[in-house]
MIBAKE-597269 format. One record per residue (C-alpha): x, z, y negated. Coordinates in pm, whole numbers, plus 50000, padded with zeros to 5 digits. Layout:
# residues N
+-------+-------+-------+
|     x |     z |     y |
+-------+-------+-------+
|     X |     Z |     Y |
...
+-------+-------+-------+
***
This chain:
# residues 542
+-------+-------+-------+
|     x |     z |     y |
+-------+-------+-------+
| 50000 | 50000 | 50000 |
| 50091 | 49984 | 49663 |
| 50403 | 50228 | 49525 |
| 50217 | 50459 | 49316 |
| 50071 | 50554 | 49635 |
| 50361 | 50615 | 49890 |
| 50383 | 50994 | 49786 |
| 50027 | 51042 | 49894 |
| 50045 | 50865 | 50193 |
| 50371 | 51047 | 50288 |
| 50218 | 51366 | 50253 |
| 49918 | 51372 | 50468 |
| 50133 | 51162 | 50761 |
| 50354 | 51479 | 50723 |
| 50122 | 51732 | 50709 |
| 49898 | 51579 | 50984 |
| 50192 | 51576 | 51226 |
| 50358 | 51894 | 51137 |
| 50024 | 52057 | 51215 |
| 49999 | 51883 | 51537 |
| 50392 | 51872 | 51666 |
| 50316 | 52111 | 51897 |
| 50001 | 51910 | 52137 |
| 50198 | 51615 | 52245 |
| 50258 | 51774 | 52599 |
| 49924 | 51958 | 52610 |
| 49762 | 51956 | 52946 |
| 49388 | 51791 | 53011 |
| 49097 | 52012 | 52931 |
| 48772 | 52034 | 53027 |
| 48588 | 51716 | 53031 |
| 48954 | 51517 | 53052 |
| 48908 | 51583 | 53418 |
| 48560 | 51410 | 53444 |
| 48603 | 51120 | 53201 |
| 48987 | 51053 | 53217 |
| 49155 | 51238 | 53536 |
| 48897 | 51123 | 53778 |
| 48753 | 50860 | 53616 |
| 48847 | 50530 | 53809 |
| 48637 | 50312 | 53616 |
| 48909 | 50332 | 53373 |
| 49201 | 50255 | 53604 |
| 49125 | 49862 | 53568 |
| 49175 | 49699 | 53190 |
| 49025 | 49393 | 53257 |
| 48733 | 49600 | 53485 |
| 48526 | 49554 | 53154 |
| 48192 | 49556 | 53334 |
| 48306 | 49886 | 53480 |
| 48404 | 50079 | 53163 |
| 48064 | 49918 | 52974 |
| 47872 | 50109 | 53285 |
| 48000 | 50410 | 53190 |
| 47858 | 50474 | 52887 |
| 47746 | 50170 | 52681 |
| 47701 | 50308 | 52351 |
| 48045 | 50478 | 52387 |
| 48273 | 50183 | 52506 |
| 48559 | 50162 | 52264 |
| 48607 | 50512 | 52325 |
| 48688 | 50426 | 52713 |
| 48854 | 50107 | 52659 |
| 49122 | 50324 | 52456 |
| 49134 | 50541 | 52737 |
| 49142 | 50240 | 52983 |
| 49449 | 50099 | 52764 |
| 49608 | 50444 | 52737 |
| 49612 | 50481 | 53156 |
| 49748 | 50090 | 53184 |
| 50055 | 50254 | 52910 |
| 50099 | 50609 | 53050 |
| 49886 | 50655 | 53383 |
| 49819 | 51001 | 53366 |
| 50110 | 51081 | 53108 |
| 49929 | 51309 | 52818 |
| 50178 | 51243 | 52552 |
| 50077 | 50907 | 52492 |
| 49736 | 51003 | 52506 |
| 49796 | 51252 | 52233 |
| 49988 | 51058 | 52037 |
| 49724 | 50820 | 52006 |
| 49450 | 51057 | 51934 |
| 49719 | 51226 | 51611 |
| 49725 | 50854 | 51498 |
| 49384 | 50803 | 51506 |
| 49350 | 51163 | 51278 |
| 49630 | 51041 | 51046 |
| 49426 | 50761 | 50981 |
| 49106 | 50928 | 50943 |
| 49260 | 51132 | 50694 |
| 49435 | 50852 | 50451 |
| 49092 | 50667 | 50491 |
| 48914 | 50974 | 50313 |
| 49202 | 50991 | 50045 |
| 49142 | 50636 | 49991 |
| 48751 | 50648 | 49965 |
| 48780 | 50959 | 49758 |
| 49014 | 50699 | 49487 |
| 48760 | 50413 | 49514 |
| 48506 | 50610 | 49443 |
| 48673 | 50726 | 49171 |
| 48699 | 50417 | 49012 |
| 48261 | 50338 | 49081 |
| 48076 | 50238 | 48782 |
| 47915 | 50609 | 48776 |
| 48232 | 50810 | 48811 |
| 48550 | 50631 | 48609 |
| 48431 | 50753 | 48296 |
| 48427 | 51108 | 48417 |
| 48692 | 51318 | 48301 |
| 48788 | 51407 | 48679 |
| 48823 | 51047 | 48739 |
| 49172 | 51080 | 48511 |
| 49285 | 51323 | 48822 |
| 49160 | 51081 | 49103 |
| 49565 | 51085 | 49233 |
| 49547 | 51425 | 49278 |
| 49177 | 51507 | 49428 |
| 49229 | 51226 | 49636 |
| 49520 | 51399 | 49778 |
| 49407 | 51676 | 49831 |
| 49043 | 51597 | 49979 |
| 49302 | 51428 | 50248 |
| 49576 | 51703 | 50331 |
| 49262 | 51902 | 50364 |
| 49091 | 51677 | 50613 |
| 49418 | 51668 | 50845 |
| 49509 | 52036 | 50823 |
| 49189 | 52207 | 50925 |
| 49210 | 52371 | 51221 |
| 48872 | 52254 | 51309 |
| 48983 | 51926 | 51344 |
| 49175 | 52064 | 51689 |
| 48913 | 52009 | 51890 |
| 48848 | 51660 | 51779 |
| 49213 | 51606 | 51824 |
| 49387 | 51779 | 52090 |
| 49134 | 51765 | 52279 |
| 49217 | 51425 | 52447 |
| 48830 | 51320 | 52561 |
| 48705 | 51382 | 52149 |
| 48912 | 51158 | 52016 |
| 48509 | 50988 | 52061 |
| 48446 | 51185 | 51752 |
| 48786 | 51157 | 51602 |
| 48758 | 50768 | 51704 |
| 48425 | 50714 | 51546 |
| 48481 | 50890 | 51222 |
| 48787 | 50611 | 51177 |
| 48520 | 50326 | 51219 |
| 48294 | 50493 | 51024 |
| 48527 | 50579 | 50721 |
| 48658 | 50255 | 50733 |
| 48334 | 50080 | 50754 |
| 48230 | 50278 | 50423 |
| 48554 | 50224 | 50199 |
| 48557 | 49884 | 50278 |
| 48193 | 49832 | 50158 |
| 48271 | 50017 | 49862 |
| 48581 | 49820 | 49789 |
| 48383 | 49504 | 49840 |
| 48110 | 49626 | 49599 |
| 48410 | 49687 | 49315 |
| 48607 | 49378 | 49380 |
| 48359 | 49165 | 49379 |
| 48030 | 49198 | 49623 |
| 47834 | 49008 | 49797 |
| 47475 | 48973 | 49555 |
| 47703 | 49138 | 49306 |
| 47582 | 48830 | 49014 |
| 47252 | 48753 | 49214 |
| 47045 | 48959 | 49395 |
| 46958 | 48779 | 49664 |
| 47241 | 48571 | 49723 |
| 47574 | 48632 | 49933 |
| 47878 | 48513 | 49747 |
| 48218 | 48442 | 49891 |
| 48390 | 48593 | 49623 |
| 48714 | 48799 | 49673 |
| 48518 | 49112 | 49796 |
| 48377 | 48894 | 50073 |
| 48626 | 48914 | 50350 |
| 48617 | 49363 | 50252 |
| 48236 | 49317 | 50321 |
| 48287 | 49120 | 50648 |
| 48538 | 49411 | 50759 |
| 48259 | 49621 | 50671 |
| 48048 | 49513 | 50916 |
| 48330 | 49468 | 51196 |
| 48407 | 49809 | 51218 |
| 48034 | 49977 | 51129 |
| 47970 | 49758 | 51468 |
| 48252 | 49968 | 51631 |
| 48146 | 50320 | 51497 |
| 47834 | 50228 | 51687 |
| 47973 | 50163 | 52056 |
| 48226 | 50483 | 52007 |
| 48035 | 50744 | 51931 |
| 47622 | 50773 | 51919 |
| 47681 | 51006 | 51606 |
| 47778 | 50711 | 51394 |
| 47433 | 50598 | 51380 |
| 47385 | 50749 | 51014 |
| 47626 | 50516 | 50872 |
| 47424 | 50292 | 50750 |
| 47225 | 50558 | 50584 |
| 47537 | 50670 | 50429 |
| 47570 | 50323 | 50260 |
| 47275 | 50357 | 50131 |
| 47323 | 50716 | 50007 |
| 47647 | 50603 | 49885 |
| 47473 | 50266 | 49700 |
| 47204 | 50522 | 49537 |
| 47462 | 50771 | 49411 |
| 47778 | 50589 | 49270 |
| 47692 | 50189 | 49295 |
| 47373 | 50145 | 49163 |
| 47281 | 50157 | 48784 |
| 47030 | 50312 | 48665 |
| 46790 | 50050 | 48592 |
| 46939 | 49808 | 48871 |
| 46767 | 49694 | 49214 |
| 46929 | 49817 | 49512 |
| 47123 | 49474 | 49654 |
| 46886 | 49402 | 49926 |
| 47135 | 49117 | 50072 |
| 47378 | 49297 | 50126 |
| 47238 | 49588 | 50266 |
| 47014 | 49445 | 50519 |
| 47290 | 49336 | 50735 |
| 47325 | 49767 | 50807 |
| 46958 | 49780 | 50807 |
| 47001 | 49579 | 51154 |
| 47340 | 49764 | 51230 |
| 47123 | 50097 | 51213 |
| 46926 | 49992 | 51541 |
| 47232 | 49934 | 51781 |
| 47266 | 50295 | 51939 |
| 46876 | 50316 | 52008 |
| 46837 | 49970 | 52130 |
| 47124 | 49980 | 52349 |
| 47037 | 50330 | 52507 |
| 46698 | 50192 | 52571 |
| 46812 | 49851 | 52704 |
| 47074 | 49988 | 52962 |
| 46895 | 50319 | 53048 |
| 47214 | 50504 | 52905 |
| 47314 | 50831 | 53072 |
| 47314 | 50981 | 52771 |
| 46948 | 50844 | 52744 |
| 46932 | 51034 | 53096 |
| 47077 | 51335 | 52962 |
| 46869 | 51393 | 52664 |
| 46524 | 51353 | 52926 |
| 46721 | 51674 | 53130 |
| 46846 | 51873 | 52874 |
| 46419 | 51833 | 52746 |
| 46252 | 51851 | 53076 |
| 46525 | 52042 | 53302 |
| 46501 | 52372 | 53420 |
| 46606 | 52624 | 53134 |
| 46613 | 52314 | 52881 |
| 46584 | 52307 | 52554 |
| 46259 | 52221 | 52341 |
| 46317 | 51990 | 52036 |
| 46139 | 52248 | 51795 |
| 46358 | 52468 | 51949 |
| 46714 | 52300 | 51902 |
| 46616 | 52252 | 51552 |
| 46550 | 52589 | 51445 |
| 46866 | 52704 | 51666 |
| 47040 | 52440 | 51385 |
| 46942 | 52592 | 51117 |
| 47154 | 52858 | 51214 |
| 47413 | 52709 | 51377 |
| 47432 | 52486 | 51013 |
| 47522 | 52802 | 50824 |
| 47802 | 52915 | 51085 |
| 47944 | 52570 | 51057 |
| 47962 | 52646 | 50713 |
| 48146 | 52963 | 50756 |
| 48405 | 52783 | 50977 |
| 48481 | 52552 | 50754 |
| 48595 | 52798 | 50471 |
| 48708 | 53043 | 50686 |
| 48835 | 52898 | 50983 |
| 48888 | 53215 | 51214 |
| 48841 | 53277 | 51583 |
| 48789 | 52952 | 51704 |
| 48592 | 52869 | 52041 |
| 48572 | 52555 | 52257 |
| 48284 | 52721 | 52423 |
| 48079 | 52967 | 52178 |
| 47784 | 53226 | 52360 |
| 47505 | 53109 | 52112 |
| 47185 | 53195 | 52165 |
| 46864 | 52932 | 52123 |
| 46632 | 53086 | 51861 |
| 46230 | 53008 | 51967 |
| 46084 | 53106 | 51608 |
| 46145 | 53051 | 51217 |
| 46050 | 53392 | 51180 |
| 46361 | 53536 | 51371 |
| 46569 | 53714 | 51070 |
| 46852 | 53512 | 51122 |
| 46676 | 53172 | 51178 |
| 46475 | 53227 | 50847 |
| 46784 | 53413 | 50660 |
| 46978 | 53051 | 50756 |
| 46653 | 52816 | 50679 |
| 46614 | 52942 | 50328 |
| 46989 | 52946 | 50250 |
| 47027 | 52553 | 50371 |
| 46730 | 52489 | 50169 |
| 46893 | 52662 | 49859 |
| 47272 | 52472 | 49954 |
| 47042 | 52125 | 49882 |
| 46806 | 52220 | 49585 |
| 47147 | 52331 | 49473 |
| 47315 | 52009 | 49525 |
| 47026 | 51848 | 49375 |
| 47027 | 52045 | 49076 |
| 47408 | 51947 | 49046 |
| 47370 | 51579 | 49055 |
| 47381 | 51429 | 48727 |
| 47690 | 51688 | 48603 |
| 47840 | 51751 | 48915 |
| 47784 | 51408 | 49103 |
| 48095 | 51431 | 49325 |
| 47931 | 51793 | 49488 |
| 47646 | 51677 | 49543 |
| 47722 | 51396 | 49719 |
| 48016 | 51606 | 49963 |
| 47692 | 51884 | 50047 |
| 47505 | 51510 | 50122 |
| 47757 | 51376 | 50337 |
| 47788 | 51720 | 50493 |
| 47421 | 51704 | 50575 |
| 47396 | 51363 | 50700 |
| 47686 | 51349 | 50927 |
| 47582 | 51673 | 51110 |
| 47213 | 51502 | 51153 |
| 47253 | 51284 | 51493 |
| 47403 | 51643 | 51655 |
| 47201 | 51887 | 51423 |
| 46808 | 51848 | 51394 |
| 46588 | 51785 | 51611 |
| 46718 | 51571 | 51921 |
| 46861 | 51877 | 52196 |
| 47219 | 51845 | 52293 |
| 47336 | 52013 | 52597 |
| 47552 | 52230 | 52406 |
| 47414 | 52391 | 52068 |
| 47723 | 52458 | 51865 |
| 48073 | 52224 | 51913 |
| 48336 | 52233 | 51685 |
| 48416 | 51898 | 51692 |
| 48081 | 51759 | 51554 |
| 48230 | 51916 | 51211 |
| 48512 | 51626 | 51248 |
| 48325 | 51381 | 50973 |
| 48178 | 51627 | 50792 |
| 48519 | 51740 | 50707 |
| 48538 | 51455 | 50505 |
| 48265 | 51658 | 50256 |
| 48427 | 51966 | 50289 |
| 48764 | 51832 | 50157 |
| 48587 | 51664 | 49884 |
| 48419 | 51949 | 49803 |
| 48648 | 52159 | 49824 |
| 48891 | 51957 | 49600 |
| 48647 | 51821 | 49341 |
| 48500 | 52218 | 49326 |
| 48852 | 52337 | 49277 |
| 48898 | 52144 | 49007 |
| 48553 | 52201 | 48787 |
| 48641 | 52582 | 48853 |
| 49030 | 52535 | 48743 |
| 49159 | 52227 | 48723 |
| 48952 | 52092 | 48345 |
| 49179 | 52385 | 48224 |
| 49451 | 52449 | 48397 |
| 49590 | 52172 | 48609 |
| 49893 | 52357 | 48768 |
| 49631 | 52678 | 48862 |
| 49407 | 52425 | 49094 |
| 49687 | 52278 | 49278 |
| 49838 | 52548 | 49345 |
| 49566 | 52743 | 49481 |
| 49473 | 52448 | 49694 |
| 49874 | 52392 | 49833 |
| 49792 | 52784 | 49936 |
| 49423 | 52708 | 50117 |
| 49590 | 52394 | 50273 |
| 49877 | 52551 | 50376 |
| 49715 | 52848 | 50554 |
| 49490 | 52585 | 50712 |
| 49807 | 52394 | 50875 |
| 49926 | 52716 | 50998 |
| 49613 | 52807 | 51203 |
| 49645 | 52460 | 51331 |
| 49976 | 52496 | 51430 |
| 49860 | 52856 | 51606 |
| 49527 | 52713 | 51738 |
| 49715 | 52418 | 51915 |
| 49942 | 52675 | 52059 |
| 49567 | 52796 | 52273 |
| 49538 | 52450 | 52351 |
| 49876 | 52411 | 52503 |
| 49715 | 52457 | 52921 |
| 49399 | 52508 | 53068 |
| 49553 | 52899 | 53101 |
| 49577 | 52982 | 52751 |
| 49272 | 52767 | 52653 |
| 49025 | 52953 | 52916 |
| 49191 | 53287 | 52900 |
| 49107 | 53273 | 52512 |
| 48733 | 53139 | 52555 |
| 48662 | 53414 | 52819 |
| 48743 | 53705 | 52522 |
| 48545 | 53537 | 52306 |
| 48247 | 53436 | 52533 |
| 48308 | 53694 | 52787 |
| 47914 | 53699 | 52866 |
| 47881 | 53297 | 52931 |
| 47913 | 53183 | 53272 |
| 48112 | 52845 | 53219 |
| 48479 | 52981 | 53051 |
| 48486 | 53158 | 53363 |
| 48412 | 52842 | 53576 |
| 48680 | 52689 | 53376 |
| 48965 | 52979 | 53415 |
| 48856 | 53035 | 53750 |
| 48947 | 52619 | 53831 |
| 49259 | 52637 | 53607 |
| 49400 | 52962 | 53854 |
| 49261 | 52747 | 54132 |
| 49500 | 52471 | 54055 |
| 49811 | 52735 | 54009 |
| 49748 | 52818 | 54374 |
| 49599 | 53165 | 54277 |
| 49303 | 53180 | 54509 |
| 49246 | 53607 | 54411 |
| 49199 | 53528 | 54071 |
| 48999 | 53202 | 54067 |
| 48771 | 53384 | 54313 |
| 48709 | 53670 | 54100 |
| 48592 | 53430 | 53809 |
| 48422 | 53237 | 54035 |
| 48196 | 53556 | 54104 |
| 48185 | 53679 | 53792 |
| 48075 | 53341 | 53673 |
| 47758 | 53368 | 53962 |
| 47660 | 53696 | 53850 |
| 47645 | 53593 | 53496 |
| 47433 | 53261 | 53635 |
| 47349 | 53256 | 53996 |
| 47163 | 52929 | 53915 |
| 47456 | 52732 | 53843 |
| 47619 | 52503 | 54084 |
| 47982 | 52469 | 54056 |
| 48122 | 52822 | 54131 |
| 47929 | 52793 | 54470 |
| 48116 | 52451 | 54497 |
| 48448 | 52580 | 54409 |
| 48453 | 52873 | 54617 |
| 48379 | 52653 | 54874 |
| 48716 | 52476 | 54816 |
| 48939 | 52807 | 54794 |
| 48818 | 52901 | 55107 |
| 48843 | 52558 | 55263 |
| 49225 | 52581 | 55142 |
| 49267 | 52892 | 55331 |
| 49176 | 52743 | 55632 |
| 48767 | 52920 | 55644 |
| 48592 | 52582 | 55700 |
| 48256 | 52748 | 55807 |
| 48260 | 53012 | 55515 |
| 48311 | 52740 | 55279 |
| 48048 | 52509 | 55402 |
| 47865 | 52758 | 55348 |
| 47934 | 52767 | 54970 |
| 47837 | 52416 | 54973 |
| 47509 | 52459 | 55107 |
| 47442 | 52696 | 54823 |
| 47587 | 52482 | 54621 |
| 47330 | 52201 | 54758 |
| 47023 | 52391 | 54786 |
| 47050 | 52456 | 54392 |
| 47085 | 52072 | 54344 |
| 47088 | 51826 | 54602 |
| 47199 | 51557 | 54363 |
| 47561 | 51640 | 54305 |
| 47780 | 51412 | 54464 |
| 48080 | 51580 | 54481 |
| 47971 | 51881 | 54678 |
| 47839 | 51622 | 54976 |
| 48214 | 51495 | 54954 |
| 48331 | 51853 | 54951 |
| 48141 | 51933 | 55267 |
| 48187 | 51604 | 55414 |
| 48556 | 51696 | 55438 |
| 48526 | 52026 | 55584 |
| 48344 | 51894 | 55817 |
| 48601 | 51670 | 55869 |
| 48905 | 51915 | 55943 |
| 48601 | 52075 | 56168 |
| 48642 | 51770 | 56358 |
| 48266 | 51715 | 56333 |
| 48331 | 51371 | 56226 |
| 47914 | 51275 | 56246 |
| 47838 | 51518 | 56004 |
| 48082 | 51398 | 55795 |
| 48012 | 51046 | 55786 |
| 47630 | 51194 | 55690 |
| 47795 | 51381 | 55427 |
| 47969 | 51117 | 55258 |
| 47733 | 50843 | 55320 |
| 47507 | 51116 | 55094 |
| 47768 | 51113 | 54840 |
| 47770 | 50755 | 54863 |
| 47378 | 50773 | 54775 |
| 47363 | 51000 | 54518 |
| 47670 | 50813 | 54324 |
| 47693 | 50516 | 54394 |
| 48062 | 50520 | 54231 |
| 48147 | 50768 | 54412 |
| 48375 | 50510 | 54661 |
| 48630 | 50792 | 54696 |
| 48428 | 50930 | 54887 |
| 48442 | 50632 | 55146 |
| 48754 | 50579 | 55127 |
| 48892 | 50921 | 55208 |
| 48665 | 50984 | 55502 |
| 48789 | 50615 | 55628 |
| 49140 | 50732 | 55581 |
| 49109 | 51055 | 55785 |
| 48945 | 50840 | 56063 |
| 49252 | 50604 | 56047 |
| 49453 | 50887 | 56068 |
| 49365 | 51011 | 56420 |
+-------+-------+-------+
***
């Protein structure tokens, strides 16, 4: 870019990898092993009918993770590596969109528009330090989120830089020009198409251009540019049309999480939001015990204290930010994009989980504006050096906890042992610690979890089906086909746990049963060829 702006760009490439110098040899975690380790649909490149079947709306995300096995196999640093890359550039995009939209019709006559170098900056070294962003970062299968907020940013500044240089409809309304702005429009589209089929969250971007259009593009008395627009008017209707047209499994997932035993009402999920909205908000100023897997509870009325406390303070945060809108344009629009860009995860379609970190990954890009522009109406119209040093401080603290937080993230050990003290009540970050000692060979120790996991949950499968396979490594084939029956009669649709037993079986030389067993697997998952292949393998064998 141009020279004026090397010391920017500089910056936040330093800062981003300082902060995350310490993940590159960071071990799988938690859904790695489902949708990376064991995932064989990625082991082909040029399989692309495979990797579309996997998730449709969500296939950029596994072709990077298809070209990242045909590079590295099952090598995490260049997995990590390419996830930091992909946050480095998330973050210079928001400094960059932050400038441009500096320089929009609405804001260049502002007097903060004089300090655009400098809140730029800093709305970016705040994006890339935040220790929230770990989980969208280290965490190897999120780079979904980290992936789509690229597209998305991109798709965004490029429109806007299209719309300054020299749109298309910019002279007439209703007619496309292929003026000098065109080819920025074009990548516009390109990569608003790719948000869309990495992540199902991007689905709000072209709502954002249209917020964006409304608050710093349009004038006053000016028509919105219809042309233009109506290409993301069509864009808007990928995710739903796609999920609909290849019966998506996370089309699947949201009918179970709705209709499932112990699922989740809509009307519920939302006003479980509402809460969860304000402790977002909390993490992102003060970014303190962190938690891949938080023990939240679902709230089932608005009249709960702390559903109603959190209701009526997210309904002051935007009559607030609509109060602030003709002084204060630049906050208003951060709490707006804060709002938006939580929406697909945060209202009222359930997710399986009610609170991740990571869905705060393009939000951030508020929160550093936010904080930045803020900073500076506070300080900064009187005393420059005062703002930027108080934000060095803030950003500096934040790169530290990232530094420490990526430390937890360093083995499935330290990762688990740190979720079970701070969800020592939920049932899963015991699953997880119990398979991590599992896989270091210490059978006492996964068992205990295992236990404590089925006390906390007895209606959960996978502790039945893991204690099936300690005791099937110790040699007790008829105590651990036992666990798998448990394991079965709580859901007879899990494939694995047929291919579990199946192989028990197996060693039990009871090689009918087995064949039943992973002929069942066979039905169940159709993908599930390994486990074919292994029971042909043992036959071969004898």
């Amino acid at each position: 870019m141009m020279k004026g702006k090397l010391f920017p760009i500089f910056a936040v490439i330093c800062l981003g990898t300082l902060s995350y110098s310490n993940t590159f040899f960071s071990s799988f975690h938690f859904d790695d092993d489902g949708y990376i380790v064991n995932n064989f649909a990625i082991r082909n490149i040029h399989g692309l009918a495979a990797i579309w079947n996997i998730c449709p709306c969500r296939f950029i995300t596994f072709m990077t993770l298809a070209l990242n096995y045909h590079f590295n196999g099952l090598n995490v640093p260049g997995y990590h590596l390419f996830n930091m890359i992909v946050h480095l550039g998330s973050a210079l995009l928001v400094w960059w969109l932050v400038l441009l939209t500096c320089q929009s019709p609405v804001m260049k006559e502002e007097k903060i528009s004089s300090h655009a170098d400098i809140i730029a900056l800093f709305a970016g070294l705040i994006f890339v330090s935040h220790p929230l962003q770990t989980e969208a970062v280290t965490f190897i299968w999120q780079r979904a989120a980290s992936l789509a907020a690229f597209f998305y940013l991109a798709s965004l500044a490029f429109y806007i830089k299209a719309r300054l240089t020299d749109t298309p409809g910019h002279t007439q309304e209703y007619e496309i020009t292929f003026g000098p702005g065109f080819s920025y429009y074009i990548c516009s589209l390109i990569t608003a198409v790719m948000a869309m089929f990495t992540k199902e969250n991007a689905i709000t971007l072209p709502l954002m251009v249209f917020f964006y259009e409304w608050c710093f593009l349009k004038n006053k008395n000016e028509k919105l540019k219809w042309a233009q627009l109506f290409p993301f008017l069509l864009i808007l209707f990928i995710i739903p049309r796609t999920m609909m047209l290849t019966i998506s499994t996370r089309f699947q997932e949201l009918q179970s999480i709705t209709q499932g035993p112990g699922g989740i009402s809509p009307i519920h999920y939302l006003l479980t939001q509402f809460r969860v909205m304000i402790t977002y908000i909390r993490l992102l100023v003060l970014p303190l015990n962190l938690n891949i897997d938080y023990d939240y509870p679902v709230y089932k009325s608005l009249f709960d204290i702390p559903v109603l406390a959190s209701f009526l303070s997210v309904t002051a945060i935007l009559y607030l930010a609509k109060h602030l809108f003709t002084k204060y344009r630049l906050i208003s629009f951060s709490i707006g994009w804060f709002f938006l860009t939580l929406l697909p995860e945060s209202s009222i379609l359930p997710q399986m989980d009610v609170i991740f970190e990571h869905r705060l990954y393009l939000p951030m890009a508020g929160y550093g504006l936010f904080l930045a522009a803020g900073a500076y109406y506070l300080l900064g119209k009187n005393d420059l050096k005062t703002m930027v040093i108080t934000l060095s401080v803030i950003i500096v603290f934040y790169a530290v906890l990232t530094y420490q937080r990526n430390k937890i993230w360093n083995n499935e050990i330290t990762l688990w042992e740190d979720t079970v003290q701070k969800s020592p009540h939920k049932a899963r970050p015991h699953i997880n610690r119990g398979w991590a000692y599992y896989n270091q060979g210490d059978d006492t120790k996964a068992m205990a979890d295992y236990n404590k996991a089925i006390e906390l949950n007895p209606g959960i499968i996978y502790p039945y089906d893991d204690q099936g396979l300690v005791l099937a490594r110790e040699g007790r084939y008829m105590e651990a086909i036992a666990k798998y029956n448990k394991a079965i009669e709580i859901n007879p649709y899990y494939a694995q746990v047929y291919y579990h037993r199946g192989l028990a079986y197996l060693k039990l030389k009871n090689d009918p049963q087995a064949l039943s067993d992973h002929n069942k697997a066979l039905k169940t998952d159709a993908n599930y060829t390994k486990a074919q292949t292994d029971y042909t393998a043992s036959i071969s064998r004898k």
